[in-house]
N, C-alpha and C positions, 0 to 999 in steps of 0.2 A: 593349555591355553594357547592358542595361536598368538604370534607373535607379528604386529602390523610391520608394514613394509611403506619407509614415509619418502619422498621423491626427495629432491635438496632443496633447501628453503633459497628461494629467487623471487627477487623484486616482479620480476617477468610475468611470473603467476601469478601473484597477490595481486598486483595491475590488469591481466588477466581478467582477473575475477570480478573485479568491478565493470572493467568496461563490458562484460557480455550480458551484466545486467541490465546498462545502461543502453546501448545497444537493442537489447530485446526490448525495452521498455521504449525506447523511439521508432523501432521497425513495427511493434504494434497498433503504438498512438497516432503513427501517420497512414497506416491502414486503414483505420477508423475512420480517419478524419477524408479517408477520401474515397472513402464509400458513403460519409455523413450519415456514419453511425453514432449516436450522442453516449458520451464513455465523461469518466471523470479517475484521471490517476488517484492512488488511495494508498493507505499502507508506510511502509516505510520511507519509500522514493519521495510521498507525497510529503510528510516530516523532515527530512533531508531537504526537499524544495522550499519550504516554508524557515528551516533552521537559516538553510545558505543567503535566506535574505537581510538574516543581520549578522552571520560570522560565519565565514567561510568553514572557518579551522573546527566549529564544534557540527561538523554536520557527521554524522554515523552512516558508513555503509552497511547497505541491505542483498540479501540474497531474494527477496522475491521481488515481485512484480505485482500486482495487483490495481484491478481495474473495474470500476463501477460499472454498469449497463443495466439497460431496463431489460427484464426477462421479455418482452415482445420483441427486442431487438436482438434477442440471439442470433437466430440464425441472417438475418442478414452481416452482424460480426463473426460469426462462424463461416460465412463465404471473403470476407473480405482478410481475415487472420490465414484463412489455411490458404489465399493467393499471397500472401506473406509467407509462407512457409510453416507457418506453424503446423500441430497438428493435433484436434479437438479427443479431446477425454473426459467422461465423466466418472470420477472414483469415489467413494465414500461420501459420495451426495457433495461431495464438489466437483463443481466445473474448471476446465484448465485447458489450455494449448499450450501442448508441448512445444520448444522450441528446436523441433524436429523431431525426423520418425524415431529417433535413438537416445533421445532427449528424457531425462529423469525428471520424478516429479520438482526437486529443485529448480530447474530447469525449462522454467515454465510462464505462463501469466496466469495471473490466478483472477477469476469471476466474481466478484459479489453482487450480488441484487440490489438493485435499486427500490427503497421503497417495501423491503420484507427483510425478515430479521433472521441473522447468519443461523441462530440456534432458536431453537422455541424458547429458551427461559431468557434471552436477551429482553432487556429494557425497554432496548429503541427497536427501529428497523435500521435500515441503512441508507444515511439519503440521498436526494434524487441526484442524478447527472445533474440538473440544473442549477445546484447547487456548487457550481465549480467555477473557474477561472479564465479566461484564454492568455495561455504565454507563450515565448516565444518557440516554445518546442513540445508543450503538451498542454490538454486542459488538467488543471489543477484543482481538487476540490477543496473547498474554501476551507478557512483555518477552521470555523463556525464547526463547520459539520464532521472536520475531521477528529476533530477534539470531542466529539461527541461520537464518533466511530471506535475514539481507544477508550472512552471512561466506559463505553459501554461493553467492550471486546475485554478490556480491561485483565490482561493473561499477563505475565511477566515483561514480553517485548512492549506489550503496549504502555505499560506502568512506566519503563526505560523512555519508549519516545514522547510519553509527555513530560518529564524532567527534562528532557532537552528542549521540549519547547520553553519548560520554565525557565532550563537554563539560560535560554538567551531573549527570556525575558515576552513572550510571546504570552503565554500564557500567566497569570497571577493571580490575587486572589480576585481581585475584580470578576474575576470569573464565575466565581460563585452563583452571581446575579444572572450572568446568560445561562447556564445548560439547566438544563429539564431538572426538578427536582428529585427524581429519581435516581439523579447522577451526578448529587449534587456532597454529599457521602464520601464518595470513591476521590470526587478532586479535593476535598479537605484534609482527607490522608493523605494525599500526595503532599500538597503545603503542608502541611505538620512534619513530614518526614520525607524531604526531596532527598535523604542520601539514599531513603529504602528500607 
């Protein structure tokens, strides 16, 4: 069994590791935004953004990036990400720019479709740009439709970032009554069992 080889544990890095997500996540969104290509952050960043609006302290870092687009708008985000530097891959039927030519899939912004559904047995689809925000450093998609992007995606991470919406109160049962009835199941387990 090989034996890993671990670098020294430093603030440096761990600081590091956040701001290159953070970083990639504003060198893309201002890309976007000024080629007026219509994008809605999503994903973790987008929980994080929604947590930090009522408690700093309980927001979660995330390692990806991920960002709505209408599939007709590819390529014109595909011309304005890769004058950003990135650099366009499509692998196991996802889309992604790298954040450069040596750049791992970590490493990366991740594509979702606007308005089509990530897997054929998904619920929902995934909804539109239009469906988002303007702040003062990205557009944001609405809490509305993000919470219906995780009850539907609903994998481990996602199950984790709607407890933290609960946790800080964002999300409750009141909820029940907004999301689709289809998805309506998956958030009553979560309130029945927010530890998990």
């Amino acid at each position: 069994m090989a034996t890993a080889t671990y670098a020294e544990v430093s603030w440096e890095r761990m600081s590091n590791a956040v701001e290159n997500v953070r970083r990639r996540l504003l060198r893309a969104a201002h890309a976007l935004e000024d080629a007026h290509v219509p994008y809605a952050v999503a994903g973790g960043n987008a929980v994080a953004a929604w947590v930090s609006r009522v408690d700093e302290a309980a927001v979660r870092n995330t390692q990806d990036v991920d960002i709505v687009l209408r599939r007709a708008d590819l390529a014109a985000a595909r011309g304005a990400l890769e004058r950003a530097g990135f650099v366009y891959r499509h692998v196991a039927s996802i889309d992604m720019f790298l954040d450069g030519p040596d750049a791992k899939a970590r490493d990366a912004v991740h594509i979702v479709f606007a308005a089509e559904k990530v897997r054929a047995d998904y619920a929902a689809p995934v909804p539109d740009v239009s469906e988002a925000e303007e702040t003062e450093t990205f557009r944001l998609l609405s809490l509305d439709a993000l919470v219906r992007m995780k009850l539907t995606s609903f994998r481990d991470k996602d199950r984790v970032h709607l407890r933290d919406l609960m946790d800080v109160d964002l999300v409750d049962a009141s909820w029940l009554e907004k999301v689709p009835t289809t998805l309506r199941l998956r958030l009553q387990e979560l309130l029945d069992h927010p530890e998990g």
